[in-house]
Residue frames as a rotation matrix with the C-alpha (Angstrom) as fourth column:
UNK 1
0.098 0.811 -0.577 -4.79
0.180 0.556 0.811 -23.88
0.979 -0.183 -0.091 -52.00
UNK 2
-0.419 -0.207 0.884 -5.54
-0.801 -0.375 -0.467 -22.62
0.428 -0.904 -0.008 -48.32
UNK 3
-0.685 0.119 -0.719 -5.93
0.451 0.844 -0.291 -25.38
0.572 -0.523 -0.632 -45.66
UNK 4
0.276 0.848 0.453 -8.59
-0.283 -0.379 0.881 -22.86
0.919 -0.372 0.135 -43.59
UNK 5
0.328 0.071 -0.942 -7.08
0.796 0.516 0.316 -23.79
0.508 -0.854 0.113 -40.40
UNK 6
0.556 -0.013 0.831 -7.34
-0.407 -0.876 0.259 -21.36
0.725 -0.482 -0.492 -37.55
UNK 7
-0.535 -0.748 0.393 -4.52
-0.588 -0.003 -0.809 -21.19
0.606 -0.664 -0.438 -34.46
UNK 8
-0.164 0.483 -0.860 -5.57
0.934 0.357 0.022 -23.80
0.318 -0.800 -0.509 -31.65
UNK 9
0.395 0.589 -0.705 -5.37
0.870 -0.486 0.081 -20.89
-0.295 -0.645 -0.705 -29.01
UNK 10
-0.089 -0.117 0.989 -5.86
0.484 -0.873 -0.060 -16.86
0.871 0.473 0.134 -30.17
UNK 11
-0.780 -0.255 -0.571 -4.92
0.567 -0.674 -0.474 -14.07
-0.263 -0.694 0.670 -27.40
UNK 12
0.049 0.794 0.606 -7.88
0.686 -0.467 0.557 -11.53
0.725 0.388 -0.568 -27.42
UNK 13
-0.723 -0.533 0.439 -7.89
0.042 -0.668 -0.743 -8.73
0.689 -0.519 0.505 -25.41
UNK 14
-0.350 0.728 -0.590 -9.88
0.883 0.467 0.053 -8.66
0.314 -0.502 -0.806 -22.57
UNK 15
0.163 0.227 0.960 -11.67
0.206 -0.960 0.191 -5.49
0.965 0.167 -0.203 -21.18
UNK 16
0.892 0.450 0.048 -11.47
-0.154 0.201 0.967 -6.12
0.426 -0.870 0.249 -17.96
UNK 17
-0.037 -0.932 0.360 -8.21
-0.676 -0.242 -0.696 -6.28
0.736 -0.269 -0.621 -15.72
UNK 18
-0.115 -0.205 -0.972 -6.65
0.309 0.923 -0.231 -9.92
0.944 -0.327 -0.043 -14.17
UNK 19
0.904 0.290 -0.315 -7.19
0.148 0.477 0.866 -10.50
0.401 -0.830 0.388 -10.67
UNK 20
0.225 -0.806 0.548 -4.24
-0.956 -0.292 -0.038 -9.52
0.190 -0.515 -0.836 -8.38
UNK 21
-0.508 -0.323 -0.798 -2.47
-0.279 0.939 -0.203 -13.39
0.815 0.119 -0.567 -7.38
UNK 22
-1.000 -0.002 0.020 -3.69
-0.018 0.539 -0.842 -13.68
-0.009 -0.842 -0.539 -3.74
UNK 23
-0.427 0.877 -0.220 -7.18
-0.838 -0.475 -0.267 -12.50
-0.339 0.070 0.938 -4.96
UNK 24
-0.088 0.188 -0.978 -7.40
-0.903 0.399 0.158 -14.92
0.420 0.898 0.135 -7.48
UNK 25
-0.799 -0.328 -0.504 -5.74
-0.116 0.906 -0.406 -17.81
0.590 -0.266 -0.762 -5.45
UNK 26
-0.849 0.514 0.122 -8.73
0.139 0.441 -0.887 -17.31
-0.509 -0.736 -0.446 -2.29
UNK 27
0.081 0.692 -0.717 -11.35
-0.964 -0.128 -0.232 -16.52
-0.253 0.710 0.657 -5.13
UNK 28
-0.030 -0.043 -0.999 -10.46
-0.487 0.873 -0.023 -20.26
0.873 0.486 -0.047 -6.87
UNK 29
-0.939 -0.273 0.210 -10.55
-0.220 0.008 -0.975 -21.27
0.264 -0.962 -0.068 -3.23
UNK 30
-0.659 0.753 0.004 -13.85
-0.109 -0.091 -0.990 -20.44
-0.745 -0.652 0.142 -2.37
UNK 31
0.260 0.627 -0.735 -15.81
-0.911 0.411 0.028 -21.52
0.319 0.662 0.678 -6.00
UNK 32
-0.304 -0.195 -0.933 -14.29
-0.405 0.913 -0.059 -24.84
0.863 0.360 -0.356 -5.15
UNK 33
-0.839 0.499 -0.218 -15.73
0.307 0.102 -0.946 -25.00
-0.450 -0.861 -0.239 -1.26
UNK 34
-0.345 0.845 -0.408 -18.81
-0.761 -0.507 -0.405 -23.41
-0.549 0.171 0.818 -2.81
UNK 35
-0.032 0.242 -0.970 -19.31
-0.839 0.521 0.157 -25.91
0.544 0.818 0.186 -5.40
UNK 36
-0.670 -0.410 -0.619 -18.36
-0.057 0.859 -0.509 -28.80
0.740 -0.306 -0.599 -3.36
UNK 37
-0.619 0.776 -0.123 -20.95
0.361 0.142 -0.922 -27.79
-0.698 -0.615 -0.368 -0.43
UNK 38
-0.380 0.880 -0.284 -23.27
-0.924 -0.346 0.164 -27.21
0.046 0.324 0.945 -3.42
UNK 39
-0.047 0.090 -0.995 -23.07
-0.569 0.816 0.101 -31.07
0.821 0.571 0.013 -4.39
UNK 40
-0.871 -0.131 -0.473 -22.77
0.310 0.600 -0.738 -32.17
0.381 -0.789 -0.482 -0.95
UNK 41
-0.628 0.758 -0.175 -26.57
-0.581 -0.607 -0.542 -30.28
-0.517 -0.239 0.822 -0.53
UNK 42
0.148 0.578 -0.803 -27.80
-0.833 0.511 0.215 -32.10
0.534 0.637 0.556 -3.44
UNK 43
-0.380 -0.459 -0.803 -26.49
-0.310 0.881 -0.357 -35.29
0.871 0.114 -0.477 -2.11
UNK 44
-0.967 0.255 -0.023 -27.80
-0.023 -0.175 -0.984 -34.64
-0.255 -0.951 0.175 1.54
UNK 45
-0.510 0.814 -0.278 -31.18
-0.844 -0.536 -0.021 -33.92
-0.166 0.224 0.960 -0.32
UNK 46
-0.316 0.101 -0.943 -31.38
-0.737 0.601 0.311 -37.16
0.598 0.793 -0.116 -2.21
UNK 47
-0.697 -0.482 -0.531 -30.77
-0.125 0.811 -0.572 -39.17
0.706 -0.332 -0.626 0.45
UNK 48
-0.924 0.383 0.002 -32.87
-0.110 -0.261 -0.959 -37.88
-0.367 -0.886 0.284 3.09
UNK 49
-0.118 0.814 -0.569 -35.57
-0.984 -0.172 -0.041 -38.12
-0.131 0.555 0.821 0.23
UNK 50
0.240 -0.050 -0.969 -34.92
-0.523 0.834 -0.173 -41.73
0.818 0.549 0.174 -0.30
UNK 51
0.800 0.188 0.569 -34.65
-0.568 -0.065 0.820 -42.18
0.192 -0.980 0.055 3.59
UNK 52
0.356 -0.854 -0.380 -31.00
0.402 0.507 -0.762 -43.63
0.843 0.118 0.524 3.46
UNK 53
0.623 -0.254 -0.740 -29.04
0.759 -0.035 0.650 -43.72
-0.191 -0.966 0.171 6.93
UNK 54
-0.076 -0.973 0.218 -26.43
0.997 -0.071 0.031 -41.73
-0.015 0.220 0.975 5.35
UNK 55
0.093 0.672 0.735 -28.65
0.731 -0.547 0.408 -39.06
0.677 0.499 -0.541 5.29
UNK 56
0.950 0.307 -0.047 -28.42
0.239 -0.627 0.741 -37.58
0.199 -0.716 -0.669 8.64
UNK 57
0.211 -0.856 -0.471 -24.33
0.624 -0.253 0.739 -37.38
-0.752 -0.450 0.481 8.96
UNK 58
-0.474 -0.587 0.657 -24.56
0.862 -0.156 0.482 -35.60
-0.180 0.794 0.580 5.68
UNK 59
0.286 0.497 0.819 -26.66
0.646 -0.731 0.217 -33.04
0.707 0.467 -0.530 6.53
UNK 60
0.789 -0.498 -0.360 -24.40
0.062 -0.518 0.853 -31.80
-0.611 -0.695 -0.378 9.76
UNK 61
-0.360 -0.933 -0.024 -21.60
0.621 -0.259 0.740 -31.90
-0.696 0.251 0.672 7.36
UNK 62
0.017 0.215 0.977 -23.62
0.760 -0.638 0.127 -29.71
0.650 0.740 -0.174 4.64
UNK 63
0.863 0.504 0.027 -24.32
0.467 -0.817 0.339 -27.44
0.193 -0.280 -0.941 7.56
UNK 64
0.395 -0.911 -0.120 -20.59
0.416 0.061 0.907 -27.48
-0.819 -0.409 0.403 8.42
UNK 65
-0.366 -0.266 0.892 -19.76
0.925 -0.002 0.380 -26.78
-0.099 0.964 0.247 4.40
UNK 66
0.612 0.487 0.624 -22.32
0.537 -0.834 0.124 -23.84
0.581 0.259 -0.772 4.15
UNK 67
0.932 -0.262 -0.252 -20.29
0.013 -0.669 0.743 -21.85
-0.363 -0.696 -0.620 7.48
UNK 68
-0.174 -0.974 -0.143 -16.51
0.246 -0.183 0.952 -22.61
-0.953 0.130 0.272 6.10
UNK 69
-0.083 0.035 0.996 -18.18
0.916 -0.390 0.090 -21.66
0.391 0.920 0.000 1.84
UNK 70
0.862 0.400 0.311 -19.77
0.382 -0.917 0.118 -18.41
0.333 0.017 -0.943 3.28
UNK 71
0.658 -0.661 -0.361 -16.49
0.278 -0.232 0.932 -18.02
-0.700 -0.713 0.032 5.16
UNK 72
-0.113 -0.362 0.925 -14.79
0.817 0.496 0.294 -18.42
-0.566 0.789 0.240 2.24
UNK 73
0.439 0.345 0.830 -16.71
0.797 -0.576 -0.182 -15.92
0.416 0.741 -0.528 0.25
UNK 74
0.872 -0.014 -0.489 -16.20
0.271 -0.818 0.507 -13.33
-0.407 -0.575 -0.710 3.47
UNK 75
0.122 -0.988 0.093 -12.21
0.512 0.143 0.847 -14.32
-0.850 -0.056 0.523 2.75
UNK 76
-0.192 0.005 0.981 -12.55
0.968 -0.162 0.190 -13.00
0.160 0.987 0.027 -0.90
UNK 77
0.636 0.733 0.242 -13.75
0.607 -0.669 0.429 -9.80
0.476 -0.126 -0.870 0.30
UNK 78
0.736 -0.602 -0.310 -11.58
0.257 -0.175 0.950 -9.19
-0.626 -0.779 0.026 2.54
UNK 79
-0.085 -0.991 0.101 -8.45
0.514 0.043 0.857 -9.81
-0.854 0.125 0.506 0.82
UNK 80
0.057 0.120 0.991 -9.89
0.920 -0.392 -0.006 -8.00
0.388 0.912 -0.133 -2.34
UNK 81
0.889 0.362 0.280 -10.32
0.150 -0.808 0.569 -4.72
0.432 -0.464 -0.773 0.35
UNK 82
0.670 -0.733 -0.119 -6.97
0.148 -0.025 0.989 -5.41
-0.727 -0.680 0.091 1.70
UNK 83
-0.150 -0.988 -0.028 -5.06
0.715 -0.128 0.688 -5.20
-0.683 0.083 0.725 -1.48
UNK 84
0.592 0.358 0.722 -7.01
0.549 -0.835 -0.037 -2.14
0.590 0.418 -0.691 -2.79
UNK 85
0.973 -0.007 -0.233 -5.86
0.182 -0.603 0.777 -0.50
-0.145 -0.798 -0.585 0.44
UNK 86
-0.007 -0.983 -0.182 -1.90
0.382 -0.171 0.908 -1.44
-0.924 -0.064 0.377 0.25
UNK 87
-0.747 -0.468 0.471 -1.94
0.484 0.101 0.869 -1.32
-0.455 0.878 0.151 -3.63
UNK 88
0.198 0.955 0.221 -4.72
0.833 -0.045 -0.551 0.35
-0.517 0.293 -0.804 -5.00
UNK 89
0.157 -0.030 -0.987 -3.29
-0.278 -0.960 -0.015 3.78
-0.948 0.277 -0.159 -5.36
UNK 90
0.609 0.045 0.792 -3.52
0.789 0.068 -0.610 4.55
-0.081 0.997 0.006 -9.19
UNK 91
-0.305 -0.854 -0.421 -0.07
0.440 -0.518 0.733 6.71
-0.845 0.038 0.534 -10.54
UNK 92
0.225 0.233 0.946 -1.60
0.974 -0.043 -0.222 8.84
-0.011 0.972 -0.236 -12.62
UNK 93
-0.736 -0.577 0.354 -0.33
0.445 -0.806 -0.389 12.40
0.510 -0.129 0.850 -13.30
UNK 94
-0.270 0.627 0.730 -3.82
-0.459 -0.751 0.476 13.73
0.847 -0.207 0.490 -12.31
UNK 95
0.423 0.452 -0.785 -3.98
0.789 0.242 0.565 11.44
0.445 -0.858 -0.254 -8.60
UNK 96
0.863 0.431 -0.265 -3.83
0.312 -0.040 0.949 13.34
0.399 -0.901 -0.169 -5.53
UNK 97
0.806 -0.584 -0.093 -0.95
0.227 0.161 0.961 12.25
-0.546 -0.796 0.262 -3.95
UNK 98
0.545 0.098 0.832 1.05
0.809 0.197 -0.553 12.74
-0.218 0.975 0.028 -6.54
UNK 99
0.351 -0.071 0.934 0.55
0.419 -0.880 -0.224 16.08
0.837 0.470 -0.280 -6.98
UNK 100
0.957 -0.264 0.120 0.77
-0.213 -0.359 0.909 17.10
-0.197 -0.895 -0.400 -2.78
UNK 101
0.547 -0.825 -0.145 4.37
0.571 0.240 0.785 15.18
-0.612 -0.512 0.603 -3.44
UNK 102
0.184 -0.030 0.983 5.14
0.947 -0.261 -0.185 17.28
0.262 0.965 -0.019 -6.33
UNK 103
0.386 -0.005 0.923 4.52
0.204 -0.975 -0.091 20.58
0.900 0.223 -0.375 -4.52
UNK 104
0.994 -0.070 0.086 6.12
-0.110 -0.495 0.862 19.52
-0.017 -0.866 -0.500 -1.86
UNK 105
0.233 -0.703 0.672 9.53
0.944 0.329 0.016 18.39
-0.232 0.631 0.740 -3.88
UNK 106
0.179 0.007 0.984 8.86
0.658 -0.744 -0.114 22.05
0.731 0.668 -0.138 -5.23
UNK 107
0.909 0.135 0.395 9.04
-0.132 -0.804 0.580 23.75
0.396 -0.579 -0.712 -2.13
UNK 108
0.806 -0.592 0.008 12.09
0.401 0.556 0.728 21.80
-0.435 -0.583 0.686 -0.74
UNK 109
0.190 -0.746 0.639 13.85
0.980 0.106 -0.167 22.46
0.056 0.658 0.751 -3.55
UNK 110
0.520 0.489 0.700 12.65
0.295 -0.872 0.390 26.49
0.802 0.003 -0.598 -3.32
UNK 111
0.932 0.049 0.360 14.12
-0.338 -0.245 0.908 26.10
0.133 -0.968 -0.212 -0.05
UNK 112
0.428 -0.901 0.071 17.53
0.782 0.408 0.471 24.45
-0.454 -0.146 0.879 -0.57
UNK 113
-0.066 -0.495 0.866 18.11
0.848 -0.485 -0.213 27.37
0.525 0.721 0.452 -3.34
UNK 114
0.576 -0.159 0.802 17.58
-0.264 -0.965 -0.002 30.41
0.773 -0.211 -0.598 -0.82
UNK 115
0.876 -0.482 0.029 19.27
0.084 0.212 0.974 28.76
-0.476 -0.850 0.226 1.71
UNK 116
0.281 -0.778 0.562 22.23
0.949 0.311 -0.043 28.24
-0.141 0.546 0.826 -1.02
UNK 117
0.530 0.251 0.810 21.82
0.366 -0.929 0.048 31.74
0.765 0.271 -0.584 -1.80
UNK 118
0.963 0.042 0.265 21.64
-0.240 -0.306 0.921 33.19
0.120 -0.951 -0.284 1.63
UNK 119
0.583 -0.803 0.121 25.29
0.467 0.453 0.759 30.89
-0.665 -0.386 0.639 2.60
UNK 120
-0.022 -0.904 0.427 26.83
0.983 -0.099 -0.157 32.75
0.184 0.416 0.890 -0.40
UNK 121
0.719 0.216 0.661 25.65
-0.050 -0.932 0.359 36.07
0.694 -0.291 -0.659 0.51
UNK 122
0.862 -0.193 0.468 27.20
-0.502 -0.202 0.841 35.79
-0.068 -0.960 -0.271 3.84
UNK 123
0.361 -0.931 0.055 30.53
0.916 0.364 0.167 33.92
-0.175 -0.010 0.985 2.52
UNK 124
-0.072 -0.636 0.768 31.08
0.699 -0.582 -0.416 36.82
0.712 0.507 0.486 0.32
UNK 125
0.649 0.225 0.727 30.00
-0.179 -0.883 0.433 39.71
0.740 -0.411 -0.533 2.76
UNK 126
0.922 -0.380 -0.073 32.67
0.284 0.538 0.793 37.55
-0.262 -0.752 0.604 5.27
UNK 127
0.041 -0.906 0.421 35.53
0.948 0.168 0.269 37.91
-0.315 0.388 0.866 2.82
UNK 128
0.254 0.003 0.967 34.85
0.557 -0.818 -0.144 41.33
0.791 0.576 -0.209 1.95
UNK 129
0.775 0.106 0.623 34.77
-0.210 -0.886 0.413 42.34
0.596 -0.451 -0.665 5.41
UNK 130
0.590 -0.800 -0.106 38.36
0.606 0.352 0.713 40.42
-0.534 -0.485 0.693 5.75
UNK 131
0.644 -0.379 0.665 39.49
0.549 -0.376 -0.746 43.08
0.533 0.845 -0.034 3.08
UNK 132
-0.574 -0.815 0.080 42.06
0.564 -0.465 -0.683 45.63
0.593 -0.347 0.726 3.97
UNK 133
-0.362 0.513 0.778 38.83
-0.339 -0.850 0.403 48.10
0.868 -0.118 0.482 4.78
UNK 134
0.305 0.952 -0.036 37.78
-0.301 0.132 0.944 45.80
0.903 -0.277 0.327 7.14
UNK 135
-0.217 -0.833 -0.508 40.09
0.573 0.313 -0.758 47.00
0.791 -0.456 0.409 10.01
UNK 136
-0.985 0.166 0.042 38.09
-0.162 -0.825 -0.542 49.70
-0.055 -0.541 0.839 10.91
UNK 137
-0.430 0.719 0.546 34.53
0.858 0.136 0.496 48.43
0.282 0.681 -0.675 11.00
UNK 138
-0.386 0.770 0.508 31.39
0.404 -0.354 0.843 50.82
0.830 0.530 -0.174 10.83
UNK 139
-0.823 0.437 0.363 29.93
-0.494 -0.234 -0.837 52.69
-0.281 -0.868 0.409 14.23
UNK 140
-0.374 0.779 0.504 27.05
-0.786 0.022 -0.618 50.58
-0.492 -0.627 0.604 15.34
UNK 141
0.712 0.310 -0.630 27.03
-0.603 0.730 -0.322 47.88
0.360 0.609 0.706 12.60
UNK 142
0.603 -0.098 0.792 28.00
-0.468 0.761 0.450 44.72
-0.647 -0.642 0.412 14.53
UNK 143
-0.413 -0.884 -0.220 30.98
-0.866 0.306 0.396 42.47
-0.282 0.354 -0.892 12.78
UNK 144
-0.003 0.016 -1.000 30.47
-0.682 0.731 0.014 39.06
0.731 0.682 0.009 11.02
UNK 145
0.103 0.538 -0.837 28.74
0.318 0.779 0.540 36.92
0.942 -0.322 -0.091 13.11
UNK 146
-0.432 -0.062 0.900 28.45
-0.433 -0.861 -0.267 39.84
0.791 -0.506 0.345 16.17
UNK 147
-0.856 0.004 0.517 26.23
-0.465 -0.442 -0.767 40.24
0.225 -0.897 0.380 18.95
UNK 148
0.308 0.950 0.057 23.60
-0.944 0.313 -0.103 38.22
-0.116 -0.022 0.993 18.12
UNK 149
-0.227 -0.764 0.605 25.72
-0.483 0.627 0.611 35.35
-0.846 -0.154 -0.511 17.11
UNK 150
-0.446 0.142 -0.884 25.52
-0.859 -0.344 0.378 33.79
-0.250 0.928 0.276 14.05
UNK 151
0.851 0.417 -0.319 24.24
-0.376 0.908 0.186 30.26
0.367 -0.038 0.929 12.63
UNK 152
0.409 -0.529 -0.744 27.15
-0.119 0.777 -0.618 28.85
0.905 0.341 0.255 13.69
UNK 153
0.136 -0.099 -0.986 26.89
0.958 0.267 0.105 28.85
0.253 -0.959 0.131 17.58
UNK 154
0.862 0.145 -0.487 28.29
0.455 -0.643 0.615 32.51
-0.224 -0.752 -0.620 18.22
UNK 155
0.334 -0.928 -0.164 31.64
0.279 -0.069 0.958 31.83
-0.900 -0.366 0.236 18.29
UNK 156
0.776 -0.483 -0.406 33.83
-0.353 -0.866 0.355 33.83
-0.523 -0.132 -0.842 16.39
UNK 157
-0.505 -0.669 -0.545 36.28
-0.856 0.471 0.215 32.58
0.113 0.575 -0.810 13.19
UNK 158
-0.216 0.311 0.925 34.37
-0.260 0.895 -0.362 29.10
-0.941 -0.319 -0.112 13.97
UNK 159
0.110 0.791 -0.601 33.37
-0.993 0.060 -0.103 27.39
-0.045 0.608 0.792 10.63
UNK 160
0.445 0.321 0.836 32.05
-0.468 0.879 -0.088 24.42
-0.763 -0.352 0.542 9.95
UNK 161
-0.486 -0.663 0.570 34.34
-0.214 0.723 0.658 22.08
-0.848 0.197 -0.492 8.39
UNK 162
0.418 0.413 -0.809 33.35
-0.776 -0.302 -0.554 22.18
-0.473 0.860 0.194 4.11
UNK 163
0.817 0.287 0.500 33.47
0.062 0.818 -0.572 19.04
-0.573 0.498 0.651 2.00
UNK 164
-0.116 -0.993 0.013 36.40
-0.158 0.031 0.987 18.40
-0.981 0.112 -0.160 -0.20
UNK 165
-0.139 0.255 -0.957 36.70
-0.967 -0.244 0.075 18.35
-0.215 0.935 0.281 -3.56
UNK 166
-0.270 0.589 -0.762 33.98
-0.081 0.774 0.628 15.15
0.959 0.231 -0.161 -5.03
UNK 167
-0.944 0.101 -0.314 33.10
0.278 0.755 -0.594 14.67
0.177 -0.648 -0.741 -1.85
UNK 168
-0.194 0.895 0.402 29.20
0.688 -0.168 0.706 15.00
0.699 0.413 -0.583 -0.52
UNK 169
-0.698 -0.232 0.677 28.15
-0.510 -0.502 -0.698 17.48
0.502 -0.833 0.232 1.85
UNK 170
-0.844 0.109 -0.525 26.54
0.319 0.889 -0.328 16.28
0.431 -0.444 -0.785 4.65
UNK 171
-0.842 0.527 -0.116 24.11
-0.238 -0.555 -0.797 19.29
-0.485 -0.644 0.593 5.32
């Protein structure tokens, strides 16, 4: 025997996407100033129909209500434009930005590996030309880090001081 009873409250999906918090918070804000100088209009109406004294301090405060609701509404706006701007960006593989940081990750990297390159080139071409052969160098071919001077200031046997074993380098 089924009782037929259905869950107090059922989750449904919604199509639509929630309200950032501060959105929401000056959104529930302003329906409740909106509403409140709606009823304070009606009330102002009544009265002024029905020629009650009360009538005339309640329509300078309705006009007072209408400038801080419309404010209100502006405030929603606003802050709904303001946290598109900080937060808006959508991470999707196909945004924009994304991709610019992607190819520029790719180039960096491109660029640490010929530099890496390049620094062993010149270690080995250093140590080769500390070999035994390299007492006599070459007519017109300039020594290891010659006449032009080299990355490392100019100077001659100079190197720069190489990380230790685990340790990081600092270049």
């Amino acid at each position: 025997m089924s009782t037929g009873r259905r869950e107090l409250w059922v989750e449904e999906p919604v199509g639509r996407r929630r309200l950032p918090d501060p959105v929401r918070t000056v959104a529930v804000r302003a329906g409740l100033i909106t509403a409140l100088t709606l009823i304070q209009a009606v009330a102002a109406y009544l009265l002024t129909v029905g020629g009650a004294w009360l009538a005339f301090p309640l329509v300078l405060s309705s006009v007072g209500s209408t400038v801080v609701a419309t404010w209100s509404v502006l405030d929603v706006w606003v802050t709904r434009q303001v946290w598109n701007q900080r937060y808006g960006v959508v991470s999707e593989p196909s945004s924009t930005a994304r991709q610019l940081r992607r190819e520029r990750r790719a180039a960096r990297r491109a660029a640490r590996e010929t530099a890496r390159i390049r620094k062993q080139r010149e270690r080995a071409a250093a140590r080769s030309a500390r070999g035994p052969a390299a007492e006599a160098p070459a007519v017109g071919v300039p020594a290891a880090g010659g006449a032009q001077g080299s990355a490392r200031g100019g100077r001659r046997g100079a190197r720069a001081p190489q990380p230790g074993r685990g340790e990081l380098s600092r270049a």
